[in-house]
N, C-alpha and C positions, 0 to 999 in steps of 0.2 A: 326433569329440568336440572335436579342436583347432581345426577350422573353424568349430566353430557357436558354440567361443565367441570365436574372432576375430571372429565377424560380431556379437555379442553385444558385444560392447566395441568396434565399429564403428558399431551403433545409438546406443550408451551416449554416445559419443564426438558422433556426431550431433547430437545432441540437445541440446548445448549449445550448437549455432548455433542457436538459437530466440531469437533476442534482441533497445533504449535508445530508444526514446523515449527589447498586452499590452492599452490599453486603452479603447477610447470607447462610450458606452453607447447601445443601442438602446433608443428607447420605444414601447413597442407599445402605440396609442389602446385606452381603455377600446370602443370599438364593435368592437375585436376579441372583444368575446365574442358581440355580436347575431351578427356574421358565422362563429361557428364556431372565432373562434381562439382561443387561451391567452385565463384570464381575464386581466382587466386587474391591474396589477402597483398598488398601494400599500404605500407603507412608514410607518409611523408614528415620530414620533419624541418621545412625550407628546401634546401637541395636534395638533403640525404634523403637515400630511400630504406626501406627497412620490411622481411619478409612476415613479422612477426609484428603484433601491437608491445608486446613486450620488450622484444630487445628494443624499439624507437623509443618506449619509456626510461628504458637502462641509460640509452645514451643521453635522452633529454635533460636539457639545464633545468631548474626551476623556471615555473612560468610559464615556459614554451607550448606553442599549441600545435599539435599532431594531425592531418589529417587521413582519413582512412577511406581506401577504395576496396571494394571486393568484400569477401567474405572473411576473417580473422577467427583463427581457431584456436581452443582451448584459453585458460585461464589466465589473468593478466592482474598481478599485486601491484600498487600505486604509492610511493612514502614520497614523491614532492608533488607541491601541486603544478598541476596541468590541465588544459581545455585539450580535447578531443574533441575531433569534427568529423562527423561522415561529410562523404562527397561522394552525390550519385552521379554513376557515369551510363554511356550506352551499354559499354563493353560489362560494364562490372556488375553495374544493375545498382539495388539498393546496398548500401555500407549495411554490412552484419557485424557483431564480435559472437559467436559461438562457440559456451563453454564446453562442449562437447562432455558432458558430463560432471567437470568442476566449475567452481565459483566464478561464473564470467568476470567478475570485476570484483578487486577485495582493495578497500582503498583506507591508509591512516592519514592520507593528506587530503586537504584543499580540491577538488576537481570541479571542472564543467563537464558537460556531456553532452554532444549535439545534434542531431542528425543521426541518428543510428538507432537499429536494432539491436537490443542484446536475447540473447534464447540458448536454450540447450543447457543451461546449467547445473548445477545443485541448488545453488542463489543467483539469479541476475545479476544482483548489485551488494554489495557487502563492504558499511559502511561503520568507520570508526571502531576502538578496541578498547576493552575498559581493563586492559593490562597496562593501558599507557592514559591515566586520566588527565594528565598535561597538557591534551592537546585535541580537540572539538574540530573536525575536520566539517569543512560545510561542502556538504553536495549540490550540484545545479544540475537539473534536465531539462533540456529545451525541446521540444519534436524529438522525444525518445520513445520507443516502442519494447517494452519489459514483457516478452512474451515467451510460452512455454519454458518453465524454468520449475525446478522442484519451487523453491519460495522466488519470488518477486524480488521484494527489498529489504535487509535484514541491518537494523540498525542500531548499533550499541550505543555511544557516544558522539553524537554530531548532529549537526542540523542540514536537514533535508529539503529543499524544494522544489518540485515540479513543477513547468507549465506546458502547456499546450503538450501535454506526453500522456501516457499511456500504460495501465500493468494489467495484463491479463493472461490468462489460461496458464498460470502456475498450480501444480498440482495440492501446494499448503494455503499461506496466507499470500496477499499482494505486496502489504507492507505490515513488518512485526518490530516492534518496536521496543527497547529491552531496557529502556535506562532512563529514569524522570530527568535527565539534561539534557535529552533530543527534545528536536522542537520539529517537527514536518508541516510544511505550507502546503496543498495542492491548490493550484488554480486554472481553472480551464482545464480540467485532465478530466478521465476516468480510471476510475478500479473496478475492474469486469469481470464476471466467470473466472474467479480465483477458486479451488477446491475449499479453502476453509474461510477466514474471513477476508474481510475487502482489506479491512486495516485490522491490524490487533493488536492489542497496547497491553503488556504484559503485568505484571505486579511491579508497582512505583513505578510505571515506566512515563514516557513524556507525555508533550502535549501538541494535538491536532488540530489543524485550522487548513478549513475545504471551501474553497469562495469558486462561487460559479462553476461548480463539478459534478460527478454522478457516481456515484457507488451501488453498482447493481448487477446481479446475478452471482454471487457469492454465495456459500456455505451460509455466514452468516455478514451485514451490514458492515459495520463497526462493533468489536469485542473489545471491553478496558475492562481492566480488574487492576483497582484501586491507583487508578489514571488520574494524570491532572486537572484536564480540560481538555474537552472536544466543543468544539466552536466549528459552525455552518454557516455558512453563509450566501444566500441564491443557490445551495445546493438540493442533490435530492436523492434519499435510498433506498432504493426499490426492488420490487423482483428479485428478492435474495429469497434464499430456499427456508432459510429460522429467519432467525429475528433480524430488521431492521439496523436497530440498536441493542448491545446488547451490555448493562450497565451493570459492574461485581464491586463493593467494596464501596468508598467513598470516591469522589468526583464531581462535575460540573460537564454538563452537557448544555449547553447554549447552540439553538435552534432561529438561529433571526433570518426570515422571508424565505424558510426551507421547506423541504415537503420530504413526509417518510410515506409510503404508498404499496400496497400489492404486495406484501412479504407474506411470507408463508408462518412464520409465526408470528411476534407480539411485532406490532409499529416499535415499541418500546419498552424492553423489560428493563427493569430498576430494582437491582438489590440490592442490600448493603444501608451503609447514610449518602449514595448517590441524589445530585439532585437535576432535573431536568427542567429548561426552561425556554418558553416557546412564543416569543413572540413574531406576528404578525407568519407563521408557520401551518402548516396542515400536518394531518395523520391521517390516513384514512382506507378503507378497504384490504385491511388486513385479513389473515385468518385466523388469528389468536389472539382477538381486543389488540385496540389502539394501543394501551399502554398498560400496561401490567406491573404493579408494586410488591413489593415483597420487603420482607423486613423493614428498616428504619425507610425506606426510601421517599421520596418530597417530590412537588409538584409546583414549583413554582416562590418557593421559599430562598432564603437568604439574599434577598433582595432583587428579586428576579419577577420578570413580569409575566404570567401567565396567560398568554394569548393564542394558543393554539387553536386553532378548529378540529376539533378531533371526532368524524363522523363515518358513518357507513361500514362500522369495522365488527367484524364476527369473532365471536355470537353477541359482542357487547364492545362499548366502547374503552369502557375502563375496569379493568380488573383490581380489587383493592383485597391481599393478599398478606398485607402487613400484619404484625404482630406491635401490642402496645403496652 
């Protein structure tokens, strides 16, 4: 029995090496569509038309909203704000921007995002500079789709929200997040099948809040290392290959009417003075315990209400691995 759960919290242990992950534009001739390729990229900008998402940025006043048909190639840097709109057509099919190897979008200002796919990048989305800390550029994605991309969305300084969008099949993380003054909302999205974590919150970096979303099939759930706050809300993270959660350093993890389910390692490792709290939430059916403590870490402390169900989970529900 002592062996197999050394080897248990040898897996467990593991499993947290699963881990971190600008701009000239290509034009691809509208006769790429006679020959089979991406349709041709147009942007609109009111009348003007434009072959490139970039040069319709170049010309754009502040403000103005761009709309895009066809597919948009190569990398596109943003310094005023602007809403982008795909617009699917017969002819064009779904609005793409593909970074065709660079940073599909690198942005120091203000944007909305709408209707559009972005893929092919180094990053999908590349948001905020912390060479310029004057200025918090807030991101919006509405029905966006952040797919195949070396990272998803990589965020220095700014605040980030999602809805009804989407980041998957990035070969790093979905969302990495680098600087405790971002703030990321998701609601109604998913973060899927990313190669490493779903979200990952780096050393002092900010704070996440997930209402009504899903985080699952990732490397690892959610990775912070010495994170603000992660806050769930009707959400749930599942079917990730490690851990669930996976908690470094100090923190707050608030868990209200969530569910962490079916991960391949802990529902919840905890190290550091992280603390975890779970009301009216499940854990359950894991493979490496429900929840897993290590050093200083808490269960329901500094004023947090400890309500989880935490049941069904191998080889145990709770692993208490702490040091005192």
């Amino acid at each position: 029995m002592r062996s197999s759960t050394r080897r248990r919290v040898g897996t467990l242990l593991a499993s947290t090496a699963l881990l971190a992950s600008t701009a000239a534009a290509t034009i691809v001739p509208v006769s790429a569509m006679a020959a089979g390729g991406p349709p041709g990229c147009v942007v609109r900008d009111g009348s003007a038309r434009f072959p490139t998402l970039q040069a319709a940025v170049d010309a754009a006043a502040r403000g103005d909203t761009l709309s895009v048909r066809g597919t948009c190639v190569g990398g596109t840097v943003i310094t005023k704000p602007l809403t982008i709109e795909g617009v699917k057509t017969r002819s064009r099919g779904t609005p793409k921007l593909d970074g065709a190897g660079q940073d599909v979008v690198s942005t120091s200002a203000s944007i909305k995002l709408v209707d559009l796919v972005i893929k092919g990048g180094g990053t999908g989305l590349v948001a905020g500079r912390k060479s310029d800390e004057t200025v918090t550029p807030t991101v919006t994605l509405k029905r966006v789709r952040i797919k195949d991309n070396g990272g998803g969305v990589a965020l220095e300084i700014a605040k980030f929200v999602m809805r009804d969008s989407a980041i998957f099949d990035s070969v790093g993380s979905g969302i990495y997040i680098d600087d405790s003054r971002t703030t990321v909302v998701v609601r109604d999205s998913t973060i899927h099948h990313n190669g490493q974590a779903g979200v990952w919150i780096s050393i002092l970096g900010g704070a996440l809040t997930a209402i009504d979303s899903s985080i699952h099939h990732n490397g690892l759930g959610i990775r912070t290392v010495d994170g603000r706050r992660v806050t769930l809300s009707g959400s749930s993270i599942h079917h990730n290959v490690g851990n669930g959660v996976q908690m470094e350093g100090a923190g707050l993890y608030l868990l209200d009417s969530s569910s962490i389910y079916r991960n391949g390692g802990a529902g919840a490792q905890i190290q550091g003075t992280g603390v975890l709290c779970s009301p009216r939430s499940s854990i359950y059916r894991t493979r490496a315990y429900g929840i897993a403590y290590f050093s200083r870490a808490s269960f329901g402390d500094g004023g947090c209400v400890a309500g989880a169900n935490v049941h069904d989970n191998l080889p145990e529900d709770i692993f208490d691995g702490r040091t005192y």
